[in-house]
ROFIPA-32690 format. One line per field, with one value per residue: residue in three letters; x, y, z of N, C-alpha, C, O in turn. Coordinates in Angstrom, 3 decimals, decimal comma. Layout:
N
res: c(ALA	...)
nxx: c(X	...)
nyy: c(Y	...)
nzz: c(Z	...)
caxx: c(X	...)
cayy: c(Y	...)
cazz: c(Z	...)
cxx: c(X	...)
cyy: c(Y	...)
czz: c(Z	...)
oxx: c(X	...)
oyy: c(Y	...)
ozz: c(Z	...)
//
This chain:
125
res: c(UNK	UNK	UNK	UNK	UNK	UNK	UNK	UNK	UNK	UNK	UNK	UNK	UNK	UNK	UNK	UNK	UNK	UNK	UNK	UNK	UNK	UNK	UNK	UNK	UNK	UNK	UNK	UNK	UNK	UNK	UNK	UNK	UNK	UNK	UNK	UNK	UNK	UNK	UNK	UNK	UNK	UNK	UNK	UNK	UNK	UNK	UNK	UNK	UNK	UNK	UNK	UNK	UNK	UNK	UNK	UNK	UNK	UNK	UNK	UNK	UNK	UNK	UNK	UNK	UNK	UNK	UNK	UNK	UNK	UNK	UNK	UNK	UNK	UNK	UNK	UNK	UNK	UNK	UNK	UNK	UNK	UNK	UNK	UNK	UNK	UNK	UNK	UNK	UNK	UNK	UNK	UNK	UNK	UNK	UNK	UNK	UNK	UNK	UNK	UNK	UNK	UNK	UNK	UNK	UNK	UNK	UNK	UNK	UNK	UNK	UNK	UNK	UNK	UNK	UNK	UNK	UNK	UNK	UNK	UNK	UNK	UNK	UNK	UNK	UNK)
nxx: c(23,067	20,296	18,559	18,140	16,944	14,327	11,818	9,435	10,234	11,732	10,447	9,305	11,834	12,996	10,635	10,364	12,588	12,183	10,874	12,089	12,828	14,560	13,666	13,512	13,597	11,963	11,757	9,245	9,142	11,685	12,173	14,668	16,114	16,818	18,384	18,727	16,177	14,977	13,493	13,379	14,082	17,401	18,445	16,870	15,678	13,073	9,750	8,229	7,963	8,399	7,958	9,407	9,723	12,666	13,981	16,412	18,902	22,246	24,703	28,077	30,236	32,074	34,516	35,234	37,322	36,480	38,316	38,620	36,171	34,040	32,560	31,184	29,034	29,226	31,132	31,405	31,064	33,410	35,679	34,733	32,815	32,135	29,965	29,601	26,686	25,475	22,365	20,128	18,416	19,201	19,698	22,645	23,488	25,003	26,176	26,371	28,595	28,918	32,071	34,697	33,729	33,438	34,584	32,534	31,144	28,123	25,455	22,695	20,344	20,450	19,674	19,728	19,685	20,879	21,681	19,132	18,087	17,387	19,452	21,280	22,776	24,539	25,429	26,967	24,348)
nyy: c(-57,185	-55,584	-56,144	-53,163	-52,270	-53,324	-52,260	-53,669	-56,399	-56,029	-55,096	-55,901	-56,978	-54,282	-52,976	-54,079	-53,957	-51,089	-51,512	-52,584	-55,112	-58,036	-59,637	-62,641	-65,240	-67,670	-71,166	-72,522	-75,215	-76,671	-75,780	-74,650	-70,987	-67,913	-64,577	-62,668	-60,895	-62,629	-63,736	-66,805	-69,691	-69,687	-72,819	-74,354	-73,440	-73,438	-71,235	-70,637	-68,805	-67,711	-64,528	-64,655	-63,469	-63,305	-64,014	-62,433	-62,981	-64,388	-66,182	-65,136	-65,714	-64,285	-61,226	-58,138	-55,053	-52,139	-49,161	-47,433	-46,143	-47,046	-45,324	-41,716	-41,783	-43,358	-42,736	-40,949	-42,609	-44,557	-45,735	-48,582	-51,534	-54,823	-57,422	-61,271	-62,732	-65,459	-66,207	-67,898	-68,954	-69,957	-68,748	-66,437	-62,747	-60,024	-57,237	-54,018	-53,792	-53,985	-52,454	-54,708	-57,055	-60,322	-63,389	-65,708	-65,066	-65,152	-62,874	-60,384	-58,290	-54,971	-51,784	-49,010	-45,864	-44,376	-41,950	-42,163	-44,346	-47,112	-49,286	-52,841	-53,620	-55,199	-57,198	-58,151	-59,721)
nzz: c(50,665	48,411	45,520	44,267	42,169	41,285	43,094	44,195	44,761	46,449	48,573	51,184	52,651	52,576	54,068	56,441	57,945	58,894	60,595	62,280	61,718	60,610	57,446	55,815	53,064	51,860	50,911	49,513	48,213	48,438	51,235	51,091	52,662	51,829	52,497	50,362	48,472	45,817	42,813	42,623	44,142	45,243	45,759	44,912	42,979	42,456	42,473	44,417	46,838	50,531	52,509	56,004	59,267	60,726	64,285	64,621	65,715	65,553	64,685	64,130	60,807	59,558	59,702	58,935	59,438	58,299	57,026	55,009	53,575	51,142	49,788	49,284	51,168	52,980	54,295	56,961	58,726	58,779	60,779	60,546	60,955	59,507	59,046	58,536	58,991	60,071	60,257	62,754	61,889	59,150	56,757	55,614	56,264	55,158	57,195	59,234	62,260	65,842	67,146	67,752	67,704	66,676	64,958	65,280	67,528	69,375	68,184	67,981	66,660	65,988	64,629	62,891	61,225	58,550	55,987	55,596	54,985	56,701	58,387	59,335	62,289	63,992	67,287	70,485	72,673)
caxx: c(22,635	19,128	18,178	17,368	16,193	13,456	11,764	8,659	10,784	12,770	10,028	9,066	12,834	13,274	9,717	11,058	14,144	12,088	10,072	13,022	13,125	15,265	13,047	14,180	12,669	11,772	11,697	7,991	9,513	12,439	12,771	16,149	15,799	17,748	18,201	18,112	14,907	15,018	12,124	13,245	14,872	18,916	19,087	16,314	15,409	11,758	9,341	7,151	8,992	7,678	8,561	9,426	10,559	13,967	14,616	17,225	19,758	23,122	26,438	29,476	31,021	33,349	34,206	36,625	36,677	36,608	39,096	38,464	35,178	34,092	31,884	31,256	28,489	30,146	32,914	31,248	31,258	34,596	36,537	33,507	32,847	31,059	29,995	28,380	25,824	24,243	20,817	19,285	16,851	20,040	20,597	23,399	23,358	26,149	25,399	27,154	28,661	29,621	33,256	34,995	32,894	34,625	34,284	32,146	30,391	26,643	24,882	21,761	20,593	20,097	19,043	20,027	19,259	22,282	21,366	18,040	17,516	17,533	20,640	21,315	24,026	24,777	26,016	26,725	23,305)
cayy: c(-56,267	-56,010	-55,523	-52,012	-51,839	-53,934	-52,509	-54,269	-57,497	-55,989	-53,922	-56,976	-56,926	-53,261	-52,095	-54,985	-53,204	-50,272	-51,685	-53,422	-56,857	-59,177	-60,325	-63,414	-66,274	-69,502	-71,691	-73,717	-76,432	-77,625	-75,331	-73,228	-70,189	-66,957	-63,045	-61,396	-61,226	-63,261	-64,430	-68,233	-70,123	-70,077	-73,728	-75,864	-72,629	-73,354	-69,886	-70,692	-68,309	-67,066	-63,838	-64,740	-62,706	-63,469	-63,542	-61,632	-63,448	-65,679	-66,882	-64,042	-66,304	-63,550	-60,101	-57,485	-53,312	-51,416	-48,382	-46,310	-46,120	-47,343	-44,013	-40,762	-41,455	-44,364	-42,547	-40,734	-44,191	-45,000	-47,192	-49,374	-53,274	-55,475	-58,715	-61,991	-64,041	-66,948	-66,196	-68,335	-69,933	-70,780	-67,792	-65,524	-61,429	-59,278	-55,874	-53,727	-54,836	-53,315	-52,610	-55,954	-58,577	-60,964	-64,723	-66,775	-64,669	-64,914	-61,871	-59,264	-57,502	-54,046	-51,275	-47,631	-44,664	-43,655	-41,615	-42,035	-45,536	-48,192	-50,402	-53,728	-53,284	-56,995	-56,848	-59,561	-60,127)
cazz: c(49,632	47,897	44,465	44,618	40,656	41,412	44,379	45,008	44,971	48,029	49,638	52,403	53,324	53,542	55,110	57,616	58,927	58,879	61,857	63,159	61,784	59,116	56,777	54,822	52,195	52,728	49,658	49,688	47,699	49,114	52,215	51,706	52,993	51,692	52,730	49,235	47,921	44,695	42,128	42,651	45,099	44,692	45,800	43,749	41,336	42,468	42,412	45,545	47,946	51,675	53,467	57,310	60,257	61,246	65,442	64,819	66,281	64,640	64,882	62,629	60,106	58,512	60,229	58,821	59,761	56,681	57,375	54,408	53,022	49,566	49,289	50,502	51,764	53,784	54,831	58,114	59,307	59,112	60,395	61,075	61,173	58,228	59,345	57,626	60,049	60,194	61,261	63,422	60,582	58,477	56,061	55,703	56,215	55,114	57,715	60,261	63,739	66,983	67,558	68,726	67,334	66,024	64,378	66,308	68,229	69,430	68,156	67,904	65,549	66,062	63,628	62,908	60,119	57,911	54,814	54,605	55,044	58,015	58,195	60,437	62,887	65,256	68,568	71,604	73,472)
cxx: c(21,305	19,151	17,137	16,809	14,801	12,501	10,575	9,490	11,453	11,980	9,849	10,387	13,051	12,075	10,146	11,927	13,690	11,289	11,135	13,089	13,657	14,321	13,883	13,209	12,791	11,579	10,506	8,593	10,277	12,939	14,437	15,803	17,087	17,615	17,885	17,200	15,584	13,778	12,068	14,415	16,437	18,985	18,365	15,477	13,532	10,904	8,449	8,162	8,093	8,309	8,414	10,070	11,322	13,920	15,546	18,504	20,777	24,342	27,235	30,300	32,002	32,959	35,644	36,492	37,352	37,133	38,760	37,330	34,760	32,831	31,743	29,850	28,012	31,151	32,468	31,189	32,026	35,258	35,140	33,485	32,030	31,474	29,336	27,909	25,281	23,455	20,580	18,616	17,891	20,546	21,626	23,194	24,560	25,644	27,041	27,285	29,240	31,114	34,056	34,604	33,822	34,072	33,747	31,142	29,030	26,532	23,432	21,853	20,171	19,662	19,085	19,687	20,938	21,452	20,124	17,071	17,908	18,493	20,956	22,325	23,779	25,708	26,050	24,996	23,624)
cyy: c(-56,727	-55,569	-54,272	-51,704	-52,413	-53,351	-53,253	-55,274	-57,352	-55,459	-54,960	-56,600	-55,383	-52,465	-53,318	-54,041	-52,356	-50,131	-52,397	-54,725	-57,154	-60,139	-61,309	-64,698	-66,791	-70,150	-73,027	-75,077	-77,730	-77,247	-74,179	-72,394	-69,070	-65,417	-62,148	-61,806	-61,571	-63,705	-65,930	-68,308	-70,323	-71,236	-74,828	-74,959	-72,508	-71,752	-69,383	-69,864	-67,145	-66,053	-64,578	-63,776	-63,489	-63,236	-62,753	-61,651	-65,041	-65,718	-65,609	-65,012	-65,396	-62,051	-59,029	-55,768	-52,576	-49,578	-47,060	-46,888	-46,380	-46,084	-42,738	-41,069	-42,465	-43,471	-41,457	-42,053	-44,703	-45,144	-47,549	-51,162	-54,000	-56,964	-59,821	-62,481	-64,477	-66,833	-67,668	-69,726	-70,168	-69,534	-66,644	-64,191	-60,873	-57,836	-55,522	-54,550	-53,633	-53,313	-54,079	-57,180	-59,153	-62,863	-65,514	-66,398	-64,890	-63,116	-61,568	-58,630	-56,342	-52,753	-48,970	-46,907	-43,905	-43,203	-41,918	-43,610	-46,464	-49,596	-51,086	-53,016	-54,327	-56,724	-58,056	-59,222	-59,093)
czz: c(49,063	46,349	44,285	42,966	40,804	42,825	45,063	45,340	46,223	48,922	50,867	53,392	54,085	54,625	56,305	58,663	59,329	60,253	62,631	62,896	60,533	59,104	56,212	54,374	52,449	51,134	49,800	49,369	48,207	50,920	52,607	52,011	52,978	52,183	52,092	48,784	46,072	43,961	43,018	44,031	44,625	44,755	45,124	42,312	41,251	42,712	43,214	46,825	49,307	51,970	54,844	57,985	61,214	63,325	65,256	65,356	65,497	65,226	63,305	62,404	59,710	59,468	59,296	58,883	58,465	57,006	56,308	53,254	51,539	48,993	50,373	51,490	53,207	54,985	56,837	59,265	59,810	60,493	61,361	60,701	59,994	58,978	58,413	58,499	59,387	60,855	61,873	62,747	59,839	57,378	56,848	55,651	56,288	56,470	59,013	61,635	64,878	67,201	68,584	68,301	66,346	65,787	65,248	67,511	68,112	68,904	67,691	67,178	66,509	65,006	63,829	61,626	60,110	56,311	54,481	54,582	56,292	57,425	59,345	61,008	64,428	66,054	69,945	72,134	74,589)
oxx: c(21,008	19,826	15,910	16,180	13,988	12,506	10,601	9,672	11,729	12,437	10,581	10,269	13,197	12,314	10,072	11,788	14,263	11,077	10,828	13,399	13,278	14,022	15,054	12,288	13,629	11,218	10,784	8,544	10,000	13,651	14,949	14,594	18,063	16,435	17,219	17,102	16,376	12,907	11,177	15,158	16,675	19,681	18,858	14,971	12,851	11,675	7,904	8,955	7,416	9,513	7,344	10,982	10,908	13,806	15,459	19,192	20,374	24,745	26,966	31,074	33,051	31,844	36,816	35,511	38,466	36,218	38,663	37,505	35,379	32,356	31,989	29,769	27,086	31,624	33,322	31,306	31,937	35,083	34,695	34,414	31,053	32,545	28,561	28,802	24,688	23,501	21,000	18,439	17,551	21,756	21,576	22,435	25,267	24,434	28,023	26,595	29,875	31,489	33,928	35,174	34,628	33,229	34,490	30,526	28,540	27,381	22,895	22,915	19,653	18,873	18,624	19,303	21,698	20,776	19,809	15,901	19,039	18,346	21,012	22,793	23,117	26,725	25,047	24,596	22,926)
oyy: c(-57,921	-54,583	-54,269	-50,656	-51,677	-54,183	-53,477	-55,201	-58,290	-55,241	-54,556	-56,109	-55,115	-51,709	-52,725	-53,638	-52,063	-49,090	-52,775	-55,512	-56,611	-61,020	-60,965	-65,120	-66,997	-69,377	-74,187	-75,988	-78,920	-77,928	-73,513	-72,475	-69,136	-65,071	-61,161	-63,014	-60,912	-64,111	-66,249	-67,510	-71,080	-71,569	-75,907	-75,366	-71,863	-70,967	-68,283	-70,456	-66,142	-66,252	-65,170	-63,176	-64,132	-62,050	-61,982	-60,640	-66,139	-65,196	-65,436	-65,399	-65,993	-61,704	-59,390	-55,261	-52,579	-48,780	-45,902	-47,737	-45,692	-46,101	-42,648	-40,479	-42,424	-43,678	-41,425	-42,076	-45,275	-44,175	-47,049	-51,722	-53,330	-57,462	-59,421	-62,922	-64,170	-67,213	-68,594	-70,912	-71,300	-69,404	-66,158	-64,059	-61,071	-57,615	-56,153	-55,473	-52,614	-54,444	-54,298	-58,237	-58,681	-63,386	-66,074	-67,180	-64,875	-62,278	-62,444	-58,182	-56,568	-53,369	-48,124	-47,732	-43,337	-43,996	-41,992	-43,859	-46,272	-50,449	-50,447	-51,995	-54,182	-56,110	-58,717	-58,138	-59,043)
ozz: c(49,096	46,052	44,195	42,822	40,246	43,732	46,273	46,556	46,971	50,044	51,771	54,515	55,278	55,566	57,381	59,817	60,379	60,876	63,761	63,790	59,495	59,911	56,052	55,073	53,328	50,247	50,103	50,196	48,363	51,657	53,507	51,792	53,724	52,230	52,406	48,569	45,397	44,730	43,805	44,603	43,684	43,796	44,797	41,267	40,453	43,264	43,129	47,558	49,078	51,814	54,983	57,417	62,178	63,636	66,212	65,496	65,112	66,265	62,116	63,280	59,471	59,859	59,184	58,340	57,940	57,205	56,712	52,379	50,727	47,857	51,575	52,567	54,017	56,103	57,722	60,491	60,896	61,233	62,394	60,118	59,658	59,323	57,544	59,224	58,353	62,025	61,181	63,024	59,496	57,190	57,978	54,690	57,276	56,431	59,406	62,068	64,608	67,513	69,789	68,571	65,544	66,515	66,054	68,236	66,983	69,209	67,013	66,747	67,603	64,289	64,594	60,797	60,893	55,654	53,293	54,292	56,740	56,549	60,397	60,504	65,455	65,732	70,217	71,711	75,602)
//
């Protein structure tokens, strides 16, 4: 998820997706590196923060298929997949998944148009 009240703070991430790539921060200071765009770094709070482009490619820590939609404008979707990865570069991404995927898997990102806006969607290689 992004902080959509704010949107310059998210625009990097979403004109990203919009060309096909996961953006994510880099923290000058100490190096963490997170997915939601934030002022400061979550892990030393420092305010020196990079956009990078993500490969696109992680390991699914958490998978579960979400059966009945938490909106309508979800619900053409249904029953569809929510995954978390581990990019590549070390942060986490909540986003869609291909039918099947499941804990542990290598995956790809890929990238589709629902409502208006461009949303991930990870898939084996």
């Amino acid at each position: 998820m992004t902080d959509t009240t704010h949107p310059a703070l998210v625009a990097p991430f979403t004109e990203g997706l919009a060309q096909g790539l996961i953006r994510y921060q880099r923290c000058s200071a100490c190096g963490a590196a997170q997915t939601l765009a934030r002022y400061a770094c979550q892990h030393c709070g420092h305010g020196a923060l990079q956009w990078h482009d993500a490969a696109g490619t992680g390991t699914v820590r958490a998978a579960t298929v979400v059966a009945r939609a938490p909106s309508d404008e979800f619900r053409p979707l249904a029953p569809y997949t929510l995954v978390l990865v581990q990019l590549d570069e070390g942060p986490r991404l909540m986003a869609h998944a291909a039918p099947g995927v499941r804990i542990g898997d290598a995956v790809r990102a890929g990238f589709f148009e629902h409502a208006g806006r461009t949303l991930v969607r990870f898939a084996p290689p």
